[in-house]
MMTF fields as JSON, N, C-alpha, C and O atoms, coordinates in Angstrom:
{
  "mmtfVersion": "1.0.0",
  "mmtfProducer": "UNKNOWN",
  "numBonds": 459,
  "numAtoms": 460,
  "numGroups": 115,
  "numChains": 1,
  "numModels": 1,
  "chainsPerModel": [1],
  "groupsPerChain": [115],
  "chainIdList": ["A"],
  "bondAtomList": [4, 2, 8, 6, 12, 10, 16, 14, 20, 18, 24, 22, 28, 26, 32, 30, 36, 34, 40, 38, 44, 42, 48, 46, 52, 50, 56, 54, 60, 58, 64, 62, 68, 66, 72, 70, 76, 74, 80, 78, 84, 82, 88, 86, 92, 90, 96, 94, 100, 98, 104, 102, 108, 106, 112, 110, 116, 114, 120, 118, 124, 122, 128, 126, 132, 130, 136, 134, 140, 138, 144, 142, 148, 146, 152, 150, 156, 154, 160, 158, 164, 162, 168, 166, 172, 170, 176, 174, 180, 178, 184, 182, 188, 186, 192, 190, 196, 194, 200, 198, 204, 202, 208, 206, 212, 210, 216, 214, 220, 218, 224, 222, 228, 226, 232, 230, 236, 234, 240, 238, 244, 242, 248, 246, 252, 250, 256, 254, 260, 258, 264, 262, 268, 266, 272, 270, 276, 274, 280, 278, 284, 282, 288, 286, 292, 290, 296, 294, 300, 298, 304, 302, 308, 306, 312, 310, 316, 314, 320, 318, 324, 322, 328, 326, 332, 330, 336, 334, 340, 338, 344, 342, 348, 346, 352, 350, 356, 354, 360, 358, 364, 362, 368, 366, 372, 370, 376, 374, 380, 378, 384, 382, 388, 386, 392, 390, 396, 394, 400, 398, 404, 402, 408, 406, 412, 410, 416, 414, 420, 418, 424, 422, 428, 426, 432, 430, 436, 434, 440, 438, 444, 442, 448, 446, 452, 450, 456, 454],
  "bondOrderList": [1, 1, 1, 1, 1, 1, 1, 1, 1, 1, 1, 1, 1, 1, 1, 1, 1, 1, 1, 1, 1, 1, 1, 1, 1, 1, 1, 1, 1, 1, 1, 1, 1, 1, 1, 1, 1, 1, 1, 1, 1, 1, 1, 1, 1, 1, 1, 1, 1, 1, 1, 1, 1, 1, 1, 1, 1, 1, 1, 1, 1, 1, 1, 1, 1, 1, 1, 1, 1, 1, 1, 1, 1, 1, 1, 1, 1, 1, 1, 1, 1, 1, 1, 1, 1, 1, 1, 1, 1, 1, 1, 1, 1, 1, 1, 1, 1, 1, 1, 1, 1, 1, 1, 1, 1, 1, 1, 1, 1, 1, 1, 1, 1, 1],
  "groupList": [{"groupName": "UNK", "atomNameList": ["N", "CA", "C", "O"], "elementList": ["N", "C", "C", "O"], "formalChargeList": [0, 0, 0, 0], "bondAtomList": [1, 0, 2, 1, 3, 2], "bondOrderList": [1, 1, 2], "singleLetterCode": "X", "chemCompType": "L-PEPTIDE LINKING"}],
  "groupTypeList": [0, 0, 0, 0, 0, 0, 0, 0, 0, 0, 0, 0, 0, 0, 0, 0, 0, 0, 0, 0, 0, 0, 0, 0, 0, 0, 0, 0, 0, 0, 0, 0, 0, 0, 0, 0, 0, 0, 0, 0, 0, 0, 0, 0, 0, 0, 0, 0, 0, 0, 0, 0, 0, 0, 0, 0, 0, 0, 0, 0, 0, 0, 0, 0, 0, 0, 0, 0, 0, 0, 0, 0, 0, 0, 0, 0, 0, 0, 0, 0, 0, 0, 0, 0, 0, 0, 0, 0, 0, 0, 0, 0, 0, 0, 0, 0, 0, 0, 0, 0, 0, 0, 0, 0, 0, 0, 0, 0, 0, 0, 0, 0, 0, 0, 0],
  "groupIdList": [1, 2, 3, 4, 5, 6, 7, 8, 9, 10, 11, 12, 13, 14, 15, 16, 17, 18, 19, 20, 21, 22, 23, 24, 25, 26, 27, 28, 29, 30, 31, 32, 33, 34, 35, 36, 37, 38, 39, 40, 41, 42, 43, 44, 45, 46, 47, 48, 49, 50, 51, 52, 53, 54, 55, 56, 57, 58, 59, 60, 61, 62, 63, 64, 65, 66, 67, 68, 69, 70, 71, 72, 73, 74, 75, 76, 77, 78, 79, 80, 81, 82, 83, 84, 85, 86, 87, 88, 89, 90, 91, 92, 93, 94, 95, 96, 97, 98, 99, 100, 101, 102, 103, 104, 105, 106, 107, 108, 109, 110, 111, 112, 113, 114, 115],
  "secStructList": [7, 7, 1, 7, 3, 3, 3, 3, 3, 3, 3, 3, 1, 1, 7, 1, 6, 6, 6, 6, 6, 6, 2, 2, 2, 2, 6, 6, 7, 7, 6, 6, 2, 2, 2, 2, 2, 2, 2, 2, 7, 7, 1, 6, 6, 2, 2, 2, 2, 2, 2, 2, 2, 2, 2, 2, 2, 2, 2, 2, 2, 6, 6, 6, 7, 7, 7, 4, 4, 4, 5, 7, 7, 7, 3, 3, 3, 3, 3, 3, 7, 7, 7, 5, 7, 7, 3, 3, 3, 7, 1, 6, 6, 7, 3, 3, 3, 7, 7, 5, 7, 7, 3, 3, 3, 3, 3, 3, 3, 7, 5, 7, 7, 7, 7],
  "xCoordList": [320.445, 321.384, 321.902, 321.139, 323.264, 323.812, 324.312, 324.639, 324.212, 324.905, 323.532, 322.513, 323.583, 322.516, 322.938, 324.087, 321.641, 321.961, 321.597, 320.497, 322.566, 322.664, 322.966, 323.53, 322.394, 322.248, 322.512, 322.104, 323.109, 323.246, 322.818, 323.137, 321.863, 321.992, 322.59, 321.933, 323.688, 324.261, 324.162, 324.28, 324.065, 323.247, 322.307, 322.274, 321.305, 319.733, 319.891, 320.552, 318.809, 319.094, 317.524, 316.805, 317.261, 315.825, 315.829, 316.366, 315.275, 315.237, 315.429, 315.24, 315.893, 316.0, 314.369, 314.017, 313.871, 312.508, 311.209, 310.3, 311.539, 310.125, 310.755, 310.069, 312.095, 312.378, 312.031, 310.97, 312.005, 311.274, 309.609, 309.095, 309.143, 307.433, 307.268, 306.12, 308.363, 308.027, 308.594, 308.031, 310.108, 310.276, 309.46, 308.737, 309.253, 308.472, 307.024, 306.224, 306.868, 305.512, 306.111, 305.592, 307.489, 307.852, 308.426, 308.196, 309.093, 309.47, 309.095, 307.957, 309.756, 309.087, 307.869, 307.067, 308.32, 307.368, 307.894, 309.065, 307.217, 308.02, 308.53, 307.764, 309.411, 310.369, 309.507, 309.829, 308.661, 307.661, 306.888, 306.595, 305.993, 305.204, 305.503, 304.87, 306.883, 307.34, 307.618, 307.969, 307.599, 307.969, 307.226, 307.63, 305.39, 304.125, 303.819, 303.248, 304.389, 303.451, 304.625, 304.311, 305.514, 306.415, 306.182, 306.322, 305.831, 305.397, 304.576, 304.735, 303.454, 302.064, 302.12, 301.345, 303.075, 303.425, 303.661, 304.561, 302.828, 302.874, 303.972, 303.843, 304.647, 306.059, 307.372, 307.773, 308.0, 309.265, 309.902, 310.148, 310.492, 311.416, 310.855, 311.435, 309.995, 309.316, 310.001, 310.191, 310.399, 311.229, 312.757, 313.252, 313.242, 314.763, 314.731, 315.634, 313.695, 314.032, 313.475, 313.772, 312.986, 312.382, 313.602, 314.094, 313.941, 315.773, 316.96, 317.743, 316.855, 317.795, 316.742, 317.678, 316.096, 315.298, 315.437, 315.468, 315.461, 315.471, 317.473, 317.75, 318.206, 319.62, 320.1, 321.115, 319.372, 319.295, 318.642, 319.594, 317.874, 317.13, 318.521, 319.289, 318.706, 319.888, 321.033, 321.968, 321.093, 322.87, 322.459, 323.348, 321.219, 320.754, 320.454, 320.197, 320.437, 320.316, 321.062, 320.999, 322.201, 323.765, 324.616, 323.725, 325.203, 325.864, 325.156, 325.699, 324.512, 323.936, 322.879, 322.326, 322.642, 321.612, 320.564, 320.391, 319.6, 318.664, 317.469, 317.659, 316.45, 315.411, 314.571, 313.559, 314.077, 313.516, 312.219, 311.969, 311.364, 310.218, 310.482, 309.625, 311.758, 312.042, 312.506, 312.774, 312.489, 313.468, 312.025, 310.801, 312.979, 311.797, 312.486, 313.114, 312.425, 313.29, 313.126, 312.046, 314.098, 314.436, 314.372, 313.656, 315.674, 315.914, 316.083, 316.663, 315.696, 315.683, 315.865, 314.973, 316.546, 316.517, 317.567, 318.443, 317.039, 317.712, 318.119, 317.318, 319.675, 320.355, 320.21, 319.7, 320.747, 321.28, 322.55, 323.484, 322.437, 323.736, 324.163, 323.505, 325.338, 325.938, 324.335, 323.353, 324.423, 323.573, 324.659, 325.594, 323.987, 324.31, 323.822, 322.739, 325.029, 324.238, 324.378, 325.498, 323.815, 323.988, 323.07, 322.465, 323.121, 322.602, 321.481, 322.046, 320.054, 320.018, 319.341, 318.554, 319.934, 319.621, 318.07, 317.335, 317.869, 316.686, 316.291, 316.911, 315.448, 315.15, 315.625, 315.649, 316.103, 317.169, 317.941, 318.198, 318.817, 320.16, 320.641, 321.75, 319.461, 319.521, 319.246, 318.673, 319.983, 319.744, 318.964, 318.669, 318.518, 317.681, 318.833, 319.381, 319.057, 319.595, 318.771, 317.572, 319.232, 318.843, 319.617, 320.778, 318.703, 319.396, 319.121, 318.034, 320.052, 319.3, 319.89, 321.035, 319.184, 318.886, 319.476, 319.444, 319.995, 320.251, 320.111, 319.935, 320.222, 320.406, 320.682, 320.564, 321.254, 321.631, 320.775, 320.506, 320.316, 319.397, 320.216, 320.998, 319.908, 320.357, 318.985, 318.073, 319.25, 318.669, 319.264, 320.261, 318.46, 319.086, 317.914, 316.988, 318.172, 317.158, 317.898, 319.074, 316.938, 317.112, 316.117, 315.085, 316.198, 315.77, 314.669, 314.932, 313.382, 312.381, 312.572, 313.684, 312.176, 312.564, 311.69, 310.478, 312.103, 311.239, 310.353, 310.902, 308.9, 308.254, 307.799, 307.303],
  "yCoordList": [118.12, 117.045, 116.77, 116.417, 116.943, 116.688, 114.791, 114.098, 114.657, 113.011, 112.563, 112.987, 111.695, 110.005, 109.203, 109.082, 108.491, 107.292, 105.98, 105.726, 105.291, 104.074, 102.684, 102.51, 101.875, 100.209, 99.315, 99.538, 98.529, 97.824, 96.466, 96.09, 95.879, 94.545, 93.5, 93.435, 92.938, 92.09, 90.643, 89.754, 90.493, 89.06, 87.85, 86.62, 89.362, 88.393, 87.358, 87.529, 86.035, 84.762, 85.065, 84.189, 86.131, 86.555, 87.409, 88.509, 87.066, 88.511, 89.662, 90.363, 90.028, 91.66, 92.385, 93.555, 91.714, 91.552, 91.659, 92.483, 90.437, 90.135, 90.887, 90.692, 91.937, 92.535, 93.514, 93.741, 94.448, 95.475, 95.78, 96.858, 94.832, 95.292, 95.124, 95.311, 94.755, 95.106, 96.52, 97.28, 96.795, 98.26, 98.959, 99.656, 99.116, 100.373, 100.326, 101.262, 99.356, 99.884, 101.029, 102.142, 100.569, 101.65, 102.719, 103.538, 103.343, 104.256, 105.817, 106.284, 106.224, 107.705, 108.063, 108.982, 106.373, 106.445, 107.241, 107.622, 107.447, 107.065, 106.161, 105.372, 105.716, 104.579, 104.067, 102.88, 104.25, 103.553, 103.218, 102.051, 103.906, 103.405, 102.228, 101.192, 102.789, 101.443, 100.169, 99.216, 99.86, 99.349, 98.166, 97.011, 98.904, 98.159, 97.608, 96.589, 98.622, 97.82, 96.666, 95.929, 96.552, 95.38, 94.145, 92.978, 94.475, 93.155, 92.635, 91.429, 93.249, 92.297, 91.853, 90.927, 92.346, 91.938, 90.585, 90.085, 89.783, 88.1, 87.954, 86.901, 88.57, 88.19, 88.049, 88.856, 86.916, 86.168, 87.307, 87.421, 88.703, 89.72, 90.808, 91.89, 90.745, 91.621, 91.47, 92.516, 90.033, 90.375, 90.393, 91.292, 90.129, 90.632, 92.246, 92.892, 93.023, 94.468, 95.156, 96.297, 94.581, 94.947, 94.829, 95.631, 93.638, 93.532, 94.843, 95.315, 95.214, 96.306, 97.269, 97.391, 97.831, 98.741, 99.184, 100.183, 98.327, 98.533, 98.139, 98.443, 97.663, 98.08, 99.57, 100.113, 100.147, 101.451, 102.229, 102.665, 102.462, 102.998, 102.93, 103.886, 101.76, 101.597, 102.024, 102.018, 102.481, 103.147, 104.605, 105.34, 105.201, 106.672, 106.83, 107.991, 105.997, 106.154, 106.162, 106.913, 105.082, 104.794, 105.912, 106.744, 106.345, 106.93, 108.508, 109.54, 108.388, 109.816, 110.524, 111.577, 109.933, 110.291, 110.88, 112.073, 110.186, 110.686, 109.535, 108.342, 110.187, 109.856, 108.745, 109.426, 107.55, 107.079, 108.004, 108.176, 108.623, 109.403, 110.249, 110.891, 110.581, 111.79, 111.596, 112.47, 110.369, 109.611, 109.449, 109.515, 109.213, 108.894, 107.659, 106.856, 107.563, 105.888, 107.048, 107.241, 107.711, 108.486, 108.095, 108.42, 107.029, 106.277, 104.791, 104.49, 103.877, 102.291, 101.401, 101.33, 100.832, 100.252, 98.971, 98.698, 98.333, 96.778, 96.339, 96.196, 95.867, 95.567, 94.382, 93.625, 94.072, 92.443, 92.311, 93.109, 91.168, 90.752, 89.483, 89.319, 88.461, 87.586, 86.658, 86.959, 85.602, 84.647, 83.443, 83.378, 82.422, 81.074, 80.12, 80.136, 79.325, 79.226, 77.753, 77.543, 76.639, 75.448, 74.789, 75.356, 73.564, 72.841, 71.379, 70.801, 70.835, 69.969, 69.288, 69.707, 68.222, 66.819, 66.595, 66.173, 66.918, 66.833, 65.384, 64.397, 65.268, 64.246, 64.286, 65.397, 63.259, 63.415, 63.836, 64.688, 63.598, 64.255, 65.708, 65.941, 66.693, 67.643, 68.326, 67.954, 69.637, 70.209, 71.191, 71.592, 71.715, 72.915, 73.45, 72.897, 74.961, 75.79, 76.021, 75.977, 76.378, 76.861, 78.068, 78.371, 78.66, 80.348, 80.538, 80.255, 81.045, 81.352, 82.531, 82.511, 83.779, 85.047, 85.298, 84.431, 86.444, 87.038, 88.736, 89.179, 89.599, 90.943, 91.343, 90.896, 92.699, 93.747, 94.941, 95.544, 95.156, 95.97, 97.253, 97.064, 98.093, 99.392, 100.383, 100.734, 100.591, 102.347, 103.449, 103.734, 103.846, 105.416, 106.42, 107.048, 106.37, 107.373, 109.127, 109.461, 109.773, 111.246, 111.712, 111.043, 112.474, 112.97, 114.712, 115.558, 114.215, 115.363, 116.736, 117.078, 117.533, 119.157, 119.64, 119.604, 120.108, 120.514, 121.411, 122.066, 121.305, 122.679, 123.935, 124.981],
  "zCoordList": [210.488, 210.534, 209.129, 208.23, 208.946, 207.926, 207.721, 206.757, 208.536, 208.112, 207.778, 208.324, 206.859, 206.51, 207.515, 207.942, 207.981, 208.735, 207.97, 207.48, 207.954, 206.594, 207.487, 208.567, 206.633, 207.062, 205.676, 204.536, 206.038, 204.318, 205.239, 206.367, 204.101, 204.279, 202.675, 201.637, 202.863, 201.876, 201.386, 202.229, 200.783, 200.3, 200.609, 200.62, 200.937, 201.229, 199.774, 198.75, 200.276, 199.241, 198.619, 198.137, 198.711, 197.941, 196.776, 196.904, 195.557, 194.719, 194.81, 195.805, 193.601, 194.665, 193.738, 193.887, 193.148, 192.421, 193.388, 193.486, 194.064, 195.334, 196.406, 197.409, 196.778, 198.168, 197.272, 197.854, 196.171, 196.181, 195.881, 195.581, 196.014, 196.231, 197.778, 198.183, 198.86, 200.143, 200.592, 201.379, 199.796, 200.397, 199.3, 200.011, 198.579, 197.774, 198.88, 198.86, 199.632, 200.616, 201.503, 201.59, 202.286, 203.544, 203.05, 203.94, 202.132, 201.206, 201.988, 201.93, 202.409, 202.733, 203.839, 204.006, 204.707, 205.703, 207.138, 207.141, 208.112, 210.008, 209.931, 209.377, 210.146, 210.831, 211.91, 211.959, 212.746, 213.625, 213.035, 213.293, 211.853, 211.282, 210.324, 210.118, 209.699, 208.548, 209.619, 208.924, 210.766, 211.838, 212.059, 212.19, 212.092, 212.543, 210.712, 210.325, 209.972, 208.514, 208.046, 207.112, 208.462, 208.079, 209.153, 208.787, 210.445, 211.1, 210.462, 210.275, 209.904, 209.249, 208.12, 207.879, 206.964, 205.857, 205.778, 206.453, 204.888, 205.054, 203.69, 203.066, 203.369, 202.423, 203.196, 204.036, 202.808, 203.386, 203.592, 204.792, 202.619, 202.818, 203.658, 203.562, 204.338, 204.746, 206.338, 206.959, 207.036, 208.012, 207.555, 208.235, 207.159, 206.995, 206.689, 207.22, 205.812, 205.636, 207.353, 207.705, 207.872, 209.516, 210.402, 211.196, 210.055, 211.057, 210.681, 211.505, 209.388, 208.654, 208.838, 208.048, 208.969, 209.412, 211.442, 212.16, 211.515, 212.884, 213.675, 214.836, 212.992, 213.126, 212.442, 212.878, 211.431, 211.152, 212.395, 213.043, 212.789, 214.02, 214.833, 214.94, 215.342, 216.514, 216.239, 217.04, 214.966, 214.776, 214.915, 215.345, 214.618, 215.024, 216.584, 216.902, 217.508, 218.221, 219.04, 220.014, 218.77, 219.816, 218.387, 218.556, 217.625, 217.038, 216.766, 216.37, 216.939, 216.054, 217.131, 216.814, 218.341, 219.857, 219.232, 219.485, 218.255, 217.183, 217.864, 218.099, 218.039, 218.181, 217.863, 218.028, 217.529, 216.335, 215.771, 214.578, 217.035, 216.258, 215.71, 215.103, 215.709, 214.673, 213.006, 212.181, 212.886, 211.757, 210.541, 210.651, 209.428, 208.431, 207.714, 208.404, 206.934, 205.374, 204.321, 203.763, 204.106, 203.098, 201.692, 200.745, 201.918, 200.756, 201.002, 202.045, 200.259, 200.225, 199.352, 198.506, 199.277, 197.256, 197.43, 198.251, 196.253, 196.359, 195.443, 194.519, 195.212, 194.229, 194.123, 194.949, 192.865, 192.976, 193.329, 193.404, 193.536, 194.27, 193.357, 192.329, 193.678, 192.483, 192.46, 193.138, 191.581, 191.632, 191.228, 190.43, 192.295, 192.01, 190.595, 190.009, 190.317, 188.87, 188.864, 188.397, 189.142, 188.648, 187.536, 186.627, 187.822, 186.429, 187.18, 188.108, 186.829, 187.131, 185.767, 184.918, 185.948, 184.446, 184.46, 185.354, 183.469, 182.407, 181.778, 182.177, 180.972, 180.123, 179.0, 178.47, 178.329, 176.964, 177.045, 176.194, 178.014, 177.885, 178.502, 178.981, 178.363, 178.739, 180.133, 181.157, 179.694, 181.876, 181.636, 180.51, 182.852, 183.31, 184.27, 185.223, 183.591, 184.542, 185.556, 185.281, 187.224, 188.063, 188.315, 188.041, 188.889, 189.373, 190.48, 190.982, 191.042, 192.753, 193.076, 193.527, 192.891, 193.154, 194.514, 195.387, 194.687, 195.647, 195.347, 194.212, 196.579, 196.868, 198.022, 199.162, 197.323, 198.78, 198.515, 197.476, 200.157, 200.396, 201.396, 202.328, 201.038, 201.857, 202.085, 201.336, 203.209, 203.784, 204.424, 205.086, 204.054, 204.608, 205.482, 204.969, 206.522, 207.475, 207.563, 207.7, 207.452, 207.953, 208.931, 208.992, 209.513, 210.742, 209.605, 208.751, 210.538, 210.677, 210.048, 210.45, 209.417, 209.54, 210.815, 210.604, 212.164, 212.976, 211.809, 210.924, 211.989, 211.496, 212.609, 212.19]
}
């Protein structure tokens, strides 16, 4: 199979810091298996990359009549995305920036080499 099967997810309101110590777990896994180890994962990003994980599956399966047991997570990786930037008032006069992080997450599934 020459095509990638790809999923983007775009501006999760999570790091793209704390969403990659959950995909560097599924990285080069089964797609069934990355499946069961993202349900148990007790980190907040651990279900949003399970929802884009599994709308990847469903575009190999309605577009591409690809299997899921045949599929692997090839590639996975998480950008940043803009960040929100405001200000809240301090003592003496002064503020504390706030930042509020965001990212986009993409995958990419390929299908098995029969051996």
């Amino acid at each position: 199979m020459a095509q990638d099967i790809r999923a983007q997810l775009r501006f999760l309101p999570i790091s793209a810091q704390k969403v990659r110590l959950v995909i560097d777990t599924v990285r080069g896994m089964d797609v069934v298996q990355a499946m069961e180890t993202l349900r148990f994962m007790p980190q907040r990003a651990a279900r949003p990359v399970a929802k884009l994980l599994a709308s990847a599956v469903a575009n190999a399966e309605e577009n591409f009549g690809v299997s899921r047991d045949a599929l692997f997570v090839a590639k996975i990786f998480a950008d940043e995305a803009p960040t929100r930037k405001w200000r809240r008032f301090g003592a003496r006069g002064r503020f504390k920036p706030i930042l509020r992080r965001s990212s986009h997450v993409t995958v990419i599934l390929n299908e098995r080499e029969a051996a």
